[in-house]
Backbone as CSV, one residue per row, in Angstrom:
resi,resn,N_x,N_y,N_z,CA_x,CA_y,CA_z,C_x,C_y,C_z
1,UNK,128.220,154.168,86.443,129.398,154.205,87.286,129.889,152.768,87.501
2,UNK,131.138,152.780,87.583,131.856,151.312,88.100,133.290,151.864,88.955
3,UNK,133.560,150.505,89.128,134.712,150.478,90.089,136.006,149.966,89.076
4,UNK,137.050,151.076,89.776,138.254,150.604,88.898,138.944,150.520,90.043
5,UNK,140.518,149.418,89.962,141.403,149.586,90.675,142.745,149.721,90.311
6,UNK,143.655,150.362,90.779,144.633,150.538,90.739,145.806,150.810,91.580
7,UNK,146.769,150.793,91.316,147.733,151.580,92.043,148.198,152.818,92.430
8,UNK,148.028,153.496,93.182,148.778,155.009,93.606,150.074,155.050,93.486
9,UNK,150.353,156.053,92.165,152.062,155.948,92.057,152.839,156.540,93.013
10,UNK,152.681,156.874,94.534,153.394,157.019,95.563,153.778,156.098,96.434
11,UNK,152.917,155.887,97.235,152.611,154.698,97.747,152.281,153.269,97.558
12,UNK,152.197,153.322,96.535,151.270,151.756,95.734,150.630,150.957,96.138
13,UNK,149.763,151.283,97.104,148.569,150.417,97.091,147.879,150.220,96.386
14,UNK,146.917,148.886,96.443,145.776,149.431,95.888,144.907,150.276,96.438
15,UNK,144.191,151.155,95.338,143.067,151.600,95.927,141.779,151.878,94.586
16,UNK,140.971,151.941,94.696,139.734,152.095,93.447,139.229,153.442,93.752
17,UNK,138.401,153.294,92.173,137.974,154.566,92.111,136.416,154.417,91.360
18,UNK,135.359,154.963,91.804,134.125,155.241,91.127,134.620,155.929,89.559
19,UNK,134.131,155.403,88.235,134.309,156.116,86.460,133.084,156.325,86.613
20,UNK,133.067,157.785,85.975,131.429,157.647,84.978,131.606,157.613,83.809
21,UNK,131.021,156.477,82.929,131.286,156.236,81.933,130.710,157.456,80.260
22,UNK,129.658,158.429,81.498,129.054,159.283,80.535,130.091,160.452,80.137
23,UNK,130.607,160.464,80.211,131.966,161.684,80.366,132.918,160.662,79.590
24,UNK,132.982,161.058,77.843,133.613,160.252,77.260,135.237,160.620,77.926
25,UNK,136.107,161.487,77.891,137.143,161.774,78.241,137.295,162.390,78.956
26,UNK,138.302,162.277,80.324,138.171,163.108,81.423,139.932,163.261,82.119
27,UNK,140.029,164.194,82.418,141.572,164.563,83.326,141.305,165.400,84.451
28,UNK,141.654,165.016,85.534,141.192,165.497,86.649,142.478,165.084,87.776
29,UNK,142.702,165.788,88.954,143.462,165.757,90.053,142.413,165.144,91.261
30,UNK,142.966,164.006,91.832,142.237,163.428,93.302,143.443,162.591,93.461
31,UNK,142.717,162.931,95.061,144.466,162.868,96.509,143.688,160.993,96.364
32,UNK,145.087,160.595,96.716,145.048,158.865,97.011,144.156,159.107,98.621
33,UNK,143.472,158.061,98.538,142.665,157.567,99.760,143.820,157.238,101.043
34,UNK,144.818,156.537,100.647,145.807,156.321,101.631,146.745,157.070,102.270
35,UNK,147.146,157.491,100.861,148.746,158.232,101.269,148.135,159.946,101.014
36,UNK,147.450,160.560,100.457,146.925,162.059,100.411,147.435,162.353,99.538
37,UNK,148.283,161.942,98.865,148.991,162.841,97.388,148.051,163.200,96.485
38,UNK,148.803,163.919,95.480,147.619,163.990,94.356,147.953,163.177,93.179
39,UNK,147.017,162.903,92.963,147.126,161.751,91.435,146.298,162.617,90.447
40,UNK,147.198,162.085,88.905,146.536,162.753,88.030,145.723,162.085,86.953
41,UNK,144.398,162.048,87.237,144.130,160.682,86.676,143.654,161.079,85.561
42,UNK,143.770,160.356,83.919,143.063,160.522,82.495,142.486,158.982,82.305
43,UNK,141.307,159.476,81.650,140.203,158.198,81.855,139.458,158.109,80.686
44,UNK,139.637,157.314,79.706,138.772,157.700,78.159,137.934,156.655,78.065
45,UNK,136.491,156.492,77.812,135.673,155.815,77.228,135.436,155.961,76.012
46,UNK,135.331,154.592,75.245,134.144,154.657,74.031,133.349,153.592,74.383
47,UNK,131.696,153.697,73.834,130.756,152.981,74.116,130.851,152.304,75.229
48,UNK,131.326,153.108,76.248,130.664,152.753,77.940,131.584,151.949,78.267
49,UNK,133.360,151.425,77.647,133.778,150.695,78.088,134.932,151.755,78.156
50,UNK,135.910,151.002,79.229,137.403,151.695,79.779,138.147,151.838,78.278
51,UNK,138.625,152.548,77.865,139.984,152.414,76.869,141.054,152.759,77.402
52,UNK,141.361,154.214,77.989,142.549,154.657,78.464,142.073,154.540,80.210
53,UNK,143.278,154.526,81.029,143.037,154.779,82.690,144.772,154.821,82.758
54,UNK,144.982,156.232,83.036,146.834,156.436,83.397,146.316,157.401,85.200
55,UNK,147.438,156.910,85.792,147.019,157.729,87.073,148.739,158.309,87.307
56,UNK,148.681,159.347,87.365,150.195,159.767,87.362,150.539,160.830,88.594
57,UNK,151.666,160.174,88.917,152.404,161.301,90.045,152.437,162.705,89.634
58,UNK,152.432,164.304,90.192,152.135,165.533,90.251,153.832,166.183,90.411
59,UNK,154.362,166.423,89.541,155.771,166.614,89.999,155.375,167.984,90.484
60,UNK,156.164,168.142,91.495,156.240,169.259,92.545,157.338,169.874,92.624
């Protein structure tokens, strides 16, 4: 596990997030720490390092 940071495309803070790097590719929904929205985050590893990290607004 590590720490990533980024921006919340609502609000834009920063805020971070725990990766597990064992989960080569992953897409998943989690609410921003700040503002509660949902973010849609896709997260790709190869050999234990970041390649992709997109965190995207939930059109409603």
């Amino acid at each position: 596990m590590f720490e990533h940071y980024f921006q919340c495309p609502y609000c834009w803070e920063d805020i971070s997030m725990l990766l597990d790097p064992s989960v080569r590719k992953q897409t998943y929904v989690e609410d921003c720490e700040v503002c509660c929205n949902p973010i849609q985050l896709t997260v790709a590893f190869e050999a234990e390092e970041l390649v992709e990290f997109r965190a995207e607004d939930i059109e409603q």
